[in-house]
C-alpha positions in Angstrom: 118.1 36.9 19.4 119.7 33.5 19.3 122.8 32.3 17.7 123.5 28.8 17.9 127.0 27.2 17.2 127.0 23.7 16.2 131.0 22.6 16.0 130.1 19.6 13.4 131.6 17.2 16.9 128.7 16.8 18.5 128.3 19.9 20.3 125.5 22.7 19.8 126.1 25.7 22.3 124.8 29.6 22.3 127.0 32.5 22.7 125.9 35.1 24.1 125.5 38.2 21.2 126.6 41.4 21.2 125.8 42.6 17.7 125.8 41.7 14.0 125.4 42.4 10.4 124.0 40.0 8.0 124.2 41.2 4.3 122.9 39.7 0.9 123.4 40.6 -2.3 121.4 40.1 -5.5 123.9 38.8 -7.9 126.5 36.5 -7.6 127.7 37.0 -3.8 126.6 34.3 -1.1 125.1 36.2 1.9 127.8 36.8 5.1 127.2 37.2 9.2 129.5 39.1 10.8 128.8 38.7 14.1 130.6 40.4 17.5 130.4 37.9 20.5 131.1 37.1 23.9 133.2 34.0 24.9 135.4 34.1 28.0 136.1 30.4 27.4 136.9 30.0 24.2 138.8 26.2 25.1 135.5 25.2 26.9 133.6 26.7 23.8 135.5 26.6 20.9 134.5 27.7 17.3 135.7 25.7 14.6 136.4 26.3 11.1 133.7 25.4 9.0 131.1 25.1 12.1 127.3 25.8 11.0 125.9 29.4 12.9 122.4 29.3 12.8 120.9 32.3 13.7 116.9 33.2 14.5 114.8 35.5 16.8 112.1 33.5 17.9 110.0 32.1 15.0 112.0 33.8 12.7 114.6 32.2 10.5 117.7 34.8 9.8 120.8 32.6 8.7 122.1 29.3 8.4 125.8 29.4 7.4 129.6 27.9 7.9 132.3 29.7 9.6 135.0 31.1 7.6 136.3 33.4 9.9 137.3 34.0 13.7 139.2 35.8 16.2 139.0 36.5 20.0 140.9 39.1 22.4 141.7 39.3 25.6 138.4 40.8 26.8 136.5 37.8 26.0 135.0 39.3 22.8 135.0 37.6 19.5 134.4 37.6 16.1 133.2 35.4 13.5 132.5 35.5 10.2 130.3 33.2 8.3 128.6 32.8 4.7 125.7 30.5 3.7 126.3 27.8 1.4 126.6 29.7 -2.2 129.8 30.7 -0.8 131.2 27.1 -2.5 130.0 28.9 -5.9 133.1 30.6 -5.7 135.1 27.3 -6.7 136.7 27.0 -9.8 136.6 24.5 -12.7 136.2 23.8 -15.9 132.2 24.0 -16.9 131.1 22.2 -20.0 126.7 22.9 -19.8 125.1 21.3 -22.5 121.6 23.8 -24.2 119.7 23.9 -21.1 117.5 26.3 -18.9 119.1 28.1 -16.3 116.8 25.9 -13.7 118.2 22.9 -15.1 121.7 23.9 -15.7 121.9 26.0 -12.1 120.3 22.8 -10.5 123.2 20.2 -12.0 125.7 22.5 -10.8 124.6 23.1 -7.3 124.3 19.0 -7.4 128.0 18.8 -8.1 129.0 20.9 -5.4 127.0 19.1 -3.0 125.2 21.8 -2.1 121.2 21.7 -1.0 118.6 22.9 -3.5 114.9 23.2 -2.9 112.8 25.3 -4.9 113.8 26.1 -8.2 111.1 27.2 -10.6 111.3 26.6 -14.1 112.8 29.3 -16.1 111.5 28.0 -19.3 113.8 29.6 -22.2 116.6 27.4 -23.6 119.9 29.0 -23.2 122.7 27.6 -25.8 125.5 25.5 -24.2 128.3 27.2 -22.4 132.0 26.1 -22.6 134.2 28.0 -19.7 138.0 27.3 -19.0 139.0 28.4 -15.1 136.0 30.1 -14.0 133.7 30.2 -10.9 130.3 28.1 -10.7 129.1 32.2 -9.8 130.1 33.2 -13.7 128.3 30.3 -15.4 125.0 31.0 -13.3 125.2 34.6 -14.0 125.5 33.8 -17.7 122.5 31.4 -17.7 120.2 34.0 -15.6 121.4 37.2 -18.3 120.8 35.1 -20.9 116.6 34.6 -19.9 116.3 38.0 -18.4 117.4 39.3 -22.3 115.5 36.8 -23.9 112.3 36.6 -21.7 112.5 39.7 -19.8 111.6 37.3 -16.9 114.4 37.9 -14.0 114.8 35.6 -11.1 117.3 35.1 -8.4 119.5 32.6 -6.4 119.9 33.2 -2.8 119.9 30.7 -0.2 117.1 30.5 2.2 118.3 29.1 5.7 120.4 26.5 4.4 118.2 25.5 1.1 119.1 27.1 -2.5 116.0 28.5 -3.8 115.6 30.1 -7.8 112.5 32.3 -7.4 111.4 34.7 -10.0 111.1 38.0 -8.2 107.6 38.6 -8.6 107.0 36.2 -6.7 109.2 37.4 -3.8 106.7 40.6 -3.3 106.1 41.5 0.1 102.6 42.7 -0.3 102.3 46.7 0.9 99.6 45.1 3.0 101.6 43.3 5.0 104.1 46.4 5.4 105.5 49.3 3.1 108.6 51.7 3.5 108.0 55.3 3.1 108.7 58.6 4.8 106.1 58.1 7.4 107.1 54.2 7.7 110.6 52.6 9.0 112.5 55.1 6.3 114.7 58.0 8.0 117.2 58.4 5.6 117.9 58.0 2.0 120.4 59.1 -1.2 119.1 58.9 -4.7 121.6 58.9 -8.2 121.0 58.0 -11.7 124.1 57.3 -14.2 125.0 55.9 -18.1 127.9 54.5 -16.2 127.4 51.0 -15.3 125.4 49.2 -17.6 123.3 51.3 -20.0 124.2 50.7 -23.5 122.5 52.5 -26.8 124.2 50.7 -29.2 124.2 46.7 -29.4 126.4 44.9 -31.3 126.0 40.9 -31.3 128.6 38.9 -34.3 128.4 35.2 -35.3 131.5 33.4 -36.7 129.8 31.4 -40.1 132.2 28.8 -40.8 130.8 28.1 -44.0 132.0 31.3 -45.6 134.8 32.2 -43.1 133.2 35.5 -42.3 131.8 37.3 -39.3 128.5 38.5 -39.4 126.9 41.3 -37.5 124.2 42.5 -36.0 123.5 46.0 -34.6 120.5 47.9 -32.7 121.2 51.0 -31.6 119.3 54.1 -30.4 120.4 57.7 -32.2 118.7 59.8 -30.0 120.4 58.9 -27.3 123.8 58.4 -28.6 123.7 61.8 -29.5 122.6 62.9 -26.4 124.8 60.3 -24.3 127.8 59.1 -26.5 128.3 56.0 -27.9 127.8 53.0 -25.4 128.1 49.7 -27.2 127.8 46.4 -25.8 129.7 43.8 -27.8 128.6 40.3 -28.0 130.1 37.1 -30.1 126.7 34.7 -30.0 126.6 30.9 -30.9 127.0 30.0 -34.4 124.1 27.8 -33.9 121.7 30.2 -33.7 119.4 31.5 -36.3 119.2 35.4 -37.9 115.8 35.8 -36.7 117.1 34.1 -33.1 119.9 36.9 -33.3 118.0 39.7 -34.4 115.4 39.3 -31.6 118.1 38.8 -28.8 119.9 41.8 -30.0 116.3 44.1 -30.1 115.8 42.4 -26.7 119.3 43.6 -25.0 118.8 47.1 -26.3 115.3 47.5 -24.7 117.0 45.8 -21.6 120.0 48.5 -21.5 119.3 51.6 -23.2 118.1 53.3 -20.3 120.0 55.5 -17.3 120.2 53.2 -13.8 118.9 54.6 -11.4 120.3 54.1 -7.3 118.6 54.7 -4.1 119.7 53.7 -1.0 117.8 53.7 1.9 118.5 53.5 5.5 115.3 52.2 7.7 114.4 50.2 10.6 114.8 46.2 10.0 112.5 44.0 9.1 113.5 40.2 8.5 111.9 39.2 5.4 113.4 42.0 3.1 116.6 40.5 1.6 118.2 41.3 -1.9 116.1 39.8 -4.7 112.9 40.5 -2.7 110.7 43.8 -3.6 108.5 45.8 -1.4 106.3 48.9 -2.0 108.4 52.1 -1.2 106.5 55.7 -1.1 109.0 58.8 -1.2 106.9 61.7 -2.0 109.8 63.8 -2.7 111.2 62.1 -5.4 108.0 61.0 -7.1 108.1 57.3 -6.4 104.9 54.9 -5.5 106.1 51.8 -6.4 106.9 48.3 -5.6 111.2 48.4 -6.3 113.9 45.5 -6.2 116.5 45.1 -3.6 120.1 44.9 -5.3 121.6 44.8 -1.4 120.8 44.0 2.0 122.6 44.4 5.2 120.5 44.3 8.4 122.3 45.3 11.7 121.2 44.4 15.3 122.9 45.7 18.5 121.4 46.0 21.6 117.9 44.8 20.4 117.9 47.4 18.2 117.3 46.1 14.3 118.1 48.6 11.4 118.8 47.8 7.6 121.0 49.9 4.7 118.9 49.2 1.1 120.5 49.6 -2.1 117.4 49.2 -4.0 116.7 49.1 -8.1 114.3 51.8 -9.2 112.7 51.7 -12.9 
């Protein structure tokens, strides 16, 4: 394992590692390193705010990120923390994004902020322009990735890959079962499994449009009676563009409820490492016990190394 420092003065240095956590997260959250170190100079080999960490075991590209975060005691061991560069989609602003698809719109924003971008495939739906007052870059994204997944039922992800923003859709982020699989037999020795209608499972939809014209509001409701009776009433509420059509509505509201009129459904795993699952990524996962054969979706990520020893916690998304 190597973890290189590189001070932005002309200096790149290794400090010796003791152990660290690197965790990502599917939506909306930058990836962090939390790393313990050793450093009994700490004058000689300072760490600077804002200094790049790059960290890699042998071929393998882990994490390329900025300091944020450090500390040292008396022992000579440190700590630093450190995210990669979507942690500068936490700024603020005003956002004014013309009708555009989330590649394009995701792509101008990460241009303003100065931040890297490489592959970004094209999401291909048209989202309507978004107006918001005081918010982070983060909440504009999210809005122009909900909007495709509800109207293409196409989701893809924005995660940073060793210092380069990348906007993949997730099937193609499968790691093939060939090339490895988790499973009671492989990597997996623990796990906790929990299904709920508490997070974001909705039977009853509920989009309105404001029509200037006649001064009224306008609605336009899918719901699913079974299950309210069974569950409740769980409406999602929604005030859509005035510029968009009824038949535009209609099918964005019979979208949404197909989307969220289901239970979520949790597992989370804890299994030995391996460096290319990250959130957003999917692998094939065989738990006899609980019925599932299956490639599922990593929701989060956070690998651990001490020692030389590598281990991951998965909260995964199961169907």
């Amino acid at each position: 394992m190597e973890i290189l420092i590189d001070n932005r003065q002309g200096e790149v240095y290794e400090i010796p590692v003791k152990s660290f956590e690197w965790k990502t997260e599917r939506i909306g959250k930058a990836s962090v390193f939390e790393a313990e170190l050793y450093n009994d100079n700490p004058l000689e080999f300072p760490i600077n705010s804002g200094a790049v960490v790059r960290a890699t075991e042998g071929e393998t590209k882990i994490f390329y990120g900025y300091v944020f975060d450090d500390g040292i005691k008396k022992s000579g061991d440190m700590t630093l923390k450190a995210y990669d560069q979507l942690r500068y989609m936490k700024n603020q602003d005003t956002y004014v994004v013309p009708a555009s698809t989330a590649t394009a719109a995701i792509k101008s924003i990460a241009n303003k902020l100065g931040l890297k971008v490489g592959t970004f495939e094209d999401t291909g739906y048209v989202v309507p322009g978004i107006v918001e007052d005081d918010k982070q870059a983060f909440d504009v994204v999210s809005k122009f990735l909900d909007s495709t997944l509800i109207a293409t039922n196409r989701n893809y992800v924005l995660f940073d890959n060793f210092g380069t923003l990348e906007l993949r859709n997730i099937y193609n982020l499968v790691i093939g079962a060939e090339e490895f699989y988790i499973g009671e037999d492989s990597l997996l020795y623990d796990y906790d499994f929990k299904k709920s209608i508490d997070k974001e499972t909705y039977n009853r939809v509920k989009f309105v449009r404001d029509n200037k014209e006649t001064g009224k509001r306008e609605t336009f409701i899918a719901q699913d009676s079974a299950n309210i009776a069974k569950w409740g009433l769980l409406q999602q509420f929604r005030k859509v563009d005035e510029n968009m059509t009824d038949a535009q509505i209609k099918d964005l509201v019979e979208r949404a409820i197909k989307v969220y009129n289901k239970e979520s459904k949790e597992l989370e795993l804890s299994c030995l490492g391996h460096w290319k699952v990250r959130a957003g990524r999917m692998f094939y996962l065989y738990i006899e016990k609980l019925g599932i054969k299956e490639y599922i979706m990593v929701d989060e990520c956070t690998h651990k190394w001490q020692e030389g020893v590598h281990t991951m916690d998965l909260k995964v998304k199961v169907v």
